[in-house]
C-alpha positions in Angstrom: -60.3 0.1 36.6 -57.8 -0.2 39.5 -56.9 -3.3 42.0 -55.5 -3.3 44.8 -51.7 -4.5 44.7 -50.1 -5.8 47.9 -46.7 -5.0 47.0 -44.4 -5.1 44.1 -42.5 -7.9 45.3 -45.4 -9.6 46.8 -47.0 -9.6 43.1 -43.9 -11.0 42.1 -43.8 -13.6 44.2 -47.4 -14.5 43.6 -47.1 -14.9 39.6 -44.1 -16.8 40.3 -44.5 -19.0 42.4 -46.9 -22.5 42.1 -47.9 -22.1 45.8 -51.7 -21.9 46.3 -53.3 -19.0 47.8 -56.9 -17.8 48.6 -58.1 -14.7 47.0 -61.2 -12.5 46.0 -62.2 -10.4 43.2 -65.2 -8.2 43.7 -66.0 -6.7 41.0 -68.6 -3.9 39.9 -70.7 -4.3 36.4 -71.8 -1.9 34.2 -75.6 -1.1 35.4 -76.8 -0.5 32.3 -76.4 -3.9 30.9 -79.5 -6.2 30.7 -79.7 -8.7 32.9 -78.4 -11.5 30.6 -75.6 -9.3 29.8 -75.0 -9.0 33.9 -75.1 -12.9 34.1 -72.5 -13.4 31.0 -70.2 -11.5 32.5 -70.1 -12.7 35.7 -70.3 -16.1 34.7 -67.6 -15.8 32.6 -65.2 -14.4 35.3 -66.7 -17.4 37.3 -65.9 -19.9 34.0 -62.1 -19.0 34.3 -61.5 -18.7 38.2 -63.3 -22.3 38.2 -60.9 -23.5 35.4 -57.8 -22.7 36.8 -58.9 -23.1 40.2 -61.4 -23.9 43.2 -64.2 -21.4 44.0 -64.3 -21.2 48.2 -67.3 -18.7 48.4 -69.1 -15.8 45.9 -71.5 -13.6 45.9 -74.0 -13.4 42.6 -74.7 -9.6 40.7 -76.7 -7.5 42.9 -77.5 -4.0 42.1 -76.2 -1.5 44.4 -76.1 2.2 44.4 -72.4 3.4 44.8 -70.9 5.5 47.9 -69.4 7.8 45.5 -69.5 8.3 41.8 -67.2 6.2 39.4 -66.1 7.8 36.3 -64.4 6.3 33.0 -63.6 7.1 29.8 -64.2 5.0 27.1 -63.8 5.1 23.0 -66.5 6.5 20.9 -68.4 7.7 24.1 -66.3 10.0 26.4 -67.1 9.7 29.7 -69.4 7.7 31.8 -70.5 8.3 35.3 -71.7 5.8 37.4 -73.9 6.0 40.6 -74.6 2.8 40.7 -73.5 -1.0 39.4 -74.2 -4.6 40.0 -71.8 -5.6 42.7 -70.3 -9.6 42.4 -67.6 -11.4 44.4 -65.5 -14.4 44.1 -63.0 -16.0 46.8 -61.2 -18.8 45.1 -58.2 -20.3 45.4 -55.1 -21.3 42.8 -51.5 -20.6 42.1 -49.9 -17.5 41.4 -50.1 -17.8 37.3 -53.9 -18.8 37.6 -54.4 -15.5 39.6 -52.2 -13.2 37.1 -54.6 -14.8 34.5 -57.6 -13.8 36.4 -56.3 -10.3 37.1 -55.8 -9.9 33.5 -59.2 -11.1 32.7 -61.0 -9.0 34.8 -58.8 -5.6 33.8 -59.9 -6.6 29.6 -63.4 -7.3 30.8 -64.9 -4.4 29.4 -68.1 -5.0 30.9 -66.5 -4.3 34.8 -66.3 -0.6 35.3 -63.6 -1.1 38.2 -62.4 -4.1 40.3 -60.6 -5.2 43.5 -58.4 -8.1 43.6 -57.0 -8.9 47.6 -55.5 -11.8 49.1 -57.7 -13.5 51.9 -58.2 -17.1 53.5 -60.6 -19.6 53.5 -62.4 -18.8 56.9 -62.7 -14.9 55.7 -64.1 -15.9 52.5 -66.7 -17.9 54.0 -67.6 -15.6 56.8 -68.1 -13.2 54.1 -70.7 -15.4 52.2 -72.2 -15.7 55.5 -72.6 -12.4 56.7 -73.9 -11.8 53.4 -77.3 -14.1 53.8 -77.8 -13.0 57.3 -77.7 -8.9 55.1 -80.2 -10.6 52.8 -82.4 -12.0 55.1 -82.2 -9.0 57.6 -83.4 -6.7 54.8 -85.8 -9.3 53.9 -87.4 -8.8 57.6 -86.8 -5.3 57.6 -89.4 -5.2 55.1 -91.9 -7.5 56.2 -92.1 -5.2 59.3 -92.1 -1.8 57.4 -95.1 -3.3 55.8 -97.1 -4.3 59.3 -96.5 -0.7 59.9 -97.8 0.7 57.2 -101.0 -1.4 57.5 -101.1 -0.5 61.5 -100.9 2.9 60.5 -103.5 3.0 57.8 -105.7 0.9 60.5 -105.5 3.2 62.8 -106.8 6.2 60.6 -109.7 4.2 59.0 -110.5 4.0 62.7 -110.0 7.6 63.4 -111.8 8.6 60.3 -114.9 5.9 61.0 -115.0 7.2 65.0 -115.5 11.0 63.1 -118.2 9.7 60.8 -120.0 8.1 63.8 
């Protein structure tokens, strides 16, 4: 599991301090869990961010295939390789104890096979939300016409094939 930690004193200043400050976990699940187990965990993680905290924007579990192969060790099992995982992601916002809490959290959450934890701002968090329909809906499209050109295509060589019979 690994995050991604600004800077020592940063972190410092962060757990110490009561200011409030956006951030985001995204966070990959195990892909082998059913899909109950999936929603547990991330509505767990979700649970605590939401107790401590404000949610800004997130992203729900979606299976993803990985750019490179994640590998962990774990007790009575060895290793495990993973090529793929259900991605999540939540921007929220509370003080610097509330975040240490979350950190924490997700690092015993044996159910996330690695993590990211960044500071980010309101406007970033919910362009990110954004960006992410307009993915969803643009793959959503992409499909529709991969379809009407698959039928096209299958048109056109019944026609071919009836024009031979003929």
């Amino acid at each position: 599991m690994a995050t991604e930690k600004i800077s020592t004193e940063e972190e410092v200043l962060d757990t110490d301090t009561a200011e409030v400050r956006v951030y985001e976990l995204g966070f990959h699940l195990d892909p082998e869990l059913p899909e109950t187990e999936v929603k547990k965990a991330y509505q767990g993680i979700r649970d605590q961010i939401s107790g401590a905290g404000t949610i800004i924007a997130e992203g729900e579990p979606t299976k993803i295939p990985l750019a490179y192969t994640i590998s962990r060790t774990e007790t009575g099992v060895g290793r495990r390789d993973f090529d793929s995982a259900f991605f999540c992601w939540i921007a929220y916002e509370m003080d610097g104890a509330g975040h240490q809490a979350v950190t924490t959290a997700a690092s015993e959450e044996k159910r996330i096979i690695r993590f990211i934890d960044l500071r980010t701002t309101k406007d970033e968090a919910k362009h990110s939300e954004e960006m992410q329909e307009v993915y969803a809906q643009m793959a959503a499209g992409e499909l529709v016409q991969e379809e009407e050109a698959t039928v096209s295509e299958s048109e056109a060589q019944l026609d071919a094939a009836l024009k031979e019979v003929v």
